[in-house]
N, C-alpha and C positions, 0 to 999 in steps of 0.2 A: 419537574421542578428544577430550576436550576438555582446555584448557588450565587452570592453576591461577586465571587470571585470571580466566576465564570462571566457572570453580565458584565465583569468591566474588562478581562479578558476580551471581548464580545464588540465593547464601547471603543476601547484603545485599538485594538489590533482591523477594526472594519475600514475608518479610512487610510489606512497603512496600505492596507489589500489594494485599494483604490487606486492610490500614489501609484505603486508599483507598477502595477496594471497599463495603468496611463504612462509611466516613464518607458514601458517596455514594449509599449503600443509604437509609442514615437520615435524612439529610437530605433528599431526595426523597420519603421515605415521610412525612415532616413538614411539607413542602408540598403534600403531595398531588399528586406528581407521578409519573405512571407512566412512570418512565425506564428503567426491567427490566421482565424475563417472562420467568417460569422457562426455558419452550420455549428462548427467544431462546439467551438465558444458557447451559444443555449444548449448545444447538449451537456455541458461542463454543468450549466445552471442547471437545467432539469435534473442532473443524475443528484447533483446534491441537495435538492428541494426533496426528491423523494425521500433520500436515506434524512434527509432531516426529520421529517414528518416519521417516519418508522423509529429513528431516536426519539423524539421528544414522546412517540406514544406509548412507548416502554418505561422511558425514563423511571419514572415511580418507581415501577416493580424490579425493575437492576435497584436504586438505590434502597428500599425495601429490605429485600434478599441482603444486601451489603449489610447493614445493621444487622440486621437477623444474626449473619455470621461474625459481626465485630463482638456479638457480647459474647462470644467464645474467642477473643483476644490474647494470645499465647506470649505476648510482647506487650512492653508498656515503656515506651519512649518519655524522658525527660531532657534531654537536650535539643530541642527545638531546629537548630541548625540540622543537628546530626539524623533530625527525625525527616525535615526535609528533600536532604540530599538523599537519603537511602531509598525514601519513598522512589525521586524522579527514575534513581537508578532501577530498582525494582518494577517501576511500571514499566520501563522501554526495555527490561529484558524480556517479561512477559511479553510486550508487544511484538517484540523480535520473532519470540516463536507464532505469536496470533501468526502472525503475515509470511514467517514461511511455512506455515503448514497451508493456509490460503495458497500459495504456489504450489505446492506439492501432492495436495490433495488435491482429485479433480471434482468433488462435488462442491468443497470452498472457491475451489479456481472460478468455476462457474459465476459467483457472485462476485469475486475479486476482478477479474477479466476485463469487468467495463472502465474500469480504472485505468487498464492498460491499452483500451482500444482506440486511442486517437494516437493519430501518427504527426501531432504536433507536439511540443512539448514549452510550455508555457507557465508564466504563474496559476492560469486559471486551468490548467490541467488538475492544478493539486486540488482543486473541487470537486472533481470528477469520482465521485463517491463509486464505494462498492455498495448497493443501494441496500443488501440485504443485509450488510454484517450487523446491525446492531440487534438482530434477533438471535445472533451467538456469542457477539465479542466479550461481552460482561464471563463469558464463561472464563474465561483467560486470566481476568481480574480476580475472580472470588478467594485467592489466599491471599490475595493483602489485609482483608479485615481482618482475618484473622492473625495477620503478624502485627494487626498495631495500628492500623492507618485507618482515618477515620474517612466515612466512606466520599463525604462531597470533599474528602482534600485529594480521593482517588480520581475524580471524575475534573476536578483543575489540574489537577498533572497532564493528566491524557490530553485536555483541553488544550492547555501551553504546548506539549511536546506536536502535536496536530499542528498549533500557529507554525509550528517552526517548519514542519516538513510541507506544510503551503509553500512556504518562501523559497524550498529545495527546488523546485521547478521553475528551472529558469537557465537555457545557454546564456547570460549578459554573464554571468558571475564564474571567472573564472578558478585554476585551482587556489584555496586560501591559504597555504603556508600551511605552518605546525597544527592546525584546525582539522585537517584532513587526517592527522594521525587519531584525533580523539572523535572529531564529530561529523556527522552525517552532512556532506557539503554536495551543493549544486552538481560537480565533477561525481559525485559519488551516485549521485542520484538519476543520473543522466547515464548511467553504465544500467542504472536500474528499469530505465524505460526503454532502452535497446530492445530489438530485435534481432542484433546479429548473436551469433550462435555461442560467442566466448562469452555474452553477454549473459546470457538466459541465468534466471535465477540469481541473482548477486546484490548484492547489499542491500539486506531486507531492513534494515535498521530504520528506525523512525528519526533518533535523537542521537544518539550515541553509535559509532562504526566499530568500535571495540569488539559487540556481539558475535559481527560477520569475519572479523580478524581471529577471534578464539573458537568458532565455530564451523569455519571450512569455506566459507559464501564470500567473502569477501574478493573486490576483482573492483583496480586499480583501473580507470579510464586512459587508455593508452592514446600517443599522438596519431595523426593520421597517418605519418609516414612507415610505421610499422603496422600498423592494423587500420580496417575499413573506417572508413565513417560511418558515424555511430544512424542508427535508422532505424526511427521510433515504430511502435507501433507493435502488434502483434506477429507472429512468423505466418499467418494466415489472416490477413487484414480482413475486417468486417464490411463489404460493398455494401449491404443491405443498412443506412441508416434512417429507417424508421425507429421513432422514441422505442415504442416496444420491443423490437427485434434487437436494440442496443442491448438492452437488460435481459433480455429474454435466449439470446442465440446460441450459448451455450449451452444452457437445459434442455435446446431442442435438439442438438448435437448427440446430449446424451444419453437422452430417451431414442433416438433416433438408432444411436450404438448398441445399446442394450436390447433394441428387438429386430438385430441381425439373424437372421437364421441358423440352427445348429452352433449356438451358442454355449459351452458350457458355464456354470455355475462360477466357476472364478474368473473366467473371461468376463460374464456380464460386472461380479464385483467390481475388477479393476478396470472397469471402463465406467463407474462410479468411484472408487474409492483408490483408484491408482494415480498413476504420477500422468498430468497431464498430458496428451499426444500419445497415450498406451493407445497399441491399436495389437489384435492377436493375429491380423495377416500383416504386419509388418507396413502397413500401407499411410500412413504417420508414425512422428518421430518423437520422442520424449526431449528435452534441451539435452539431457544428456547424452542420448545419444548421436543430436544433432551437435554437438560438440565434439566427438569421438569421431563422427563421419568429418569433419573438419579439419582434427587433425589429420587424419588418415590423407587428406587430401594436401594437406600441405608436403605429403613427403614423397 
């Protein structure tokens, strides 16, 4: 079910997508810059038709659950204004942690990963769904009914703050001024689809860059002349794109780790439930401590 808000959320922001698309098409094609590939591009569409269909076939039961727990509502907002702002703030904190325990965790990484596996980076990248999150993400959500906020005004926040971090993908838009100290911009988000190794992990933020400044993730896009050119994609790029093996190649990674031989019991955990790139012979690298080997290399 969705809300009236959302359909015109849905209405206004689709040919917007389009424009974009098209102006970034042409402007690249006139620099001569190869910033699409067909390939790339329907798996953008595929990965987010799927996680759409697994959204919309939950939908109910997230918004369901939501009521269930709003009529235990601890909070009771009368200032409209002030009920709004607190909300967006409140969901993109929450969302801040959704997305970096997705990086942190390696059996969320698994689902989040496809997001990360094109080594373009484009408007149409930010469709590139993580196909499986919406059979967890509502977890993340469920104290806002309870502080107050009614549940389809929860699922238009997400909605809007989502339109925005589409438009984050995109090199045409360079850094925006004073925007950059408060809000999740292009320059910020482009440190976020790096592969280089300063890169890994950093500015998990959807809407707001505050999160990653007060919480330790935060990492400023440097020019080229001091540090590398930035280089999308995974530290272990995916050859194999087949649709399936796109969403799939993670999982098989790490069924594959977990039935190593002479394994013990927390080794197989954190080769589920550790920081991705754990390996217990040392034979992969976690980002941090592919960042630790980096510095060590610069001295």
């Amino acid at each position: 079910m969705e809300t009236i808000k959302e359909q015109w959320l849905i209405f206004v922001s689709t040919p917007i997508y389009l424009c974009f698309i098209g102006i970034e098409i042409l402007i690249s094609h006139w620099r001569k810059q190869q910033k699409y590939a067909l390939k790339d591009t329907f798996i953008n569409v595929y990965l987010m038709v799927l996680n759409s269909i697994l959204d919309l076939s939950f939908r109910s039961l997230h918004v369901a659950l939501f009521f269930y727990c709003y009529q235990f509502a601890i909070v009771q907002w009368n200032n409209k204004l002030f009920y709004w702002v607190i909300l967006f703030v409140v969901e993109d904190f929450l969302y801040y942690w959704l997305h970096r325990f997705d990086h942190e965790i390696r059996l969320f990484w698994a689902v989040h990963v496809t997001h990360h596996s094109s080594k373009f980076f484009n408007f149409t990248v930010g469709f590139r769904s993580s196909v499986f999150q919406p059979l967890y993400r509502f977890i993340y959500f469920l104290p806002m009914p309870f502080l107050g906020f009614q549940p389809f005004d929860i699922l238009f926040a997400y909605a809007a703050t989502q339109i925005w971090g589409i438009f984050v993908h995109t090199e045409l838009i360079q850094k925006m001024g004073w925007l950059e100290y408060v809000f999740v911009t292009p320059s910020h988000h482009r440190v976020h689809h790096a592969s280089n190794a300063k890169y890994l992990d950093k500015n998990m933020g959807m809407f707001l860059i505050i999160w990653d400044k007060i919480f330790g993730t935060f990492q400023a896009e440097l020019p080229s002349s001091t540090y590398q050119n930035i280089q999308y994609g995974l530290t272990n790029n995916v050859t194999n794109q087949h649709p399936l093996h796109i969403v799939f190649h993670e999982w098989k990674q790490i069924l594959a780790d977990i039935h190593q031989p002479n394994l013990t019991f927390a080794q197989k955990f954190k080769y589920i439930f550790g920081k991705p790139g754990y390996s217990h012979d040392n034979s992969r690298k976690t980002s941090k401590q592919l960042q630790e080997l980096e510095v060590e290399n610069e001295f």
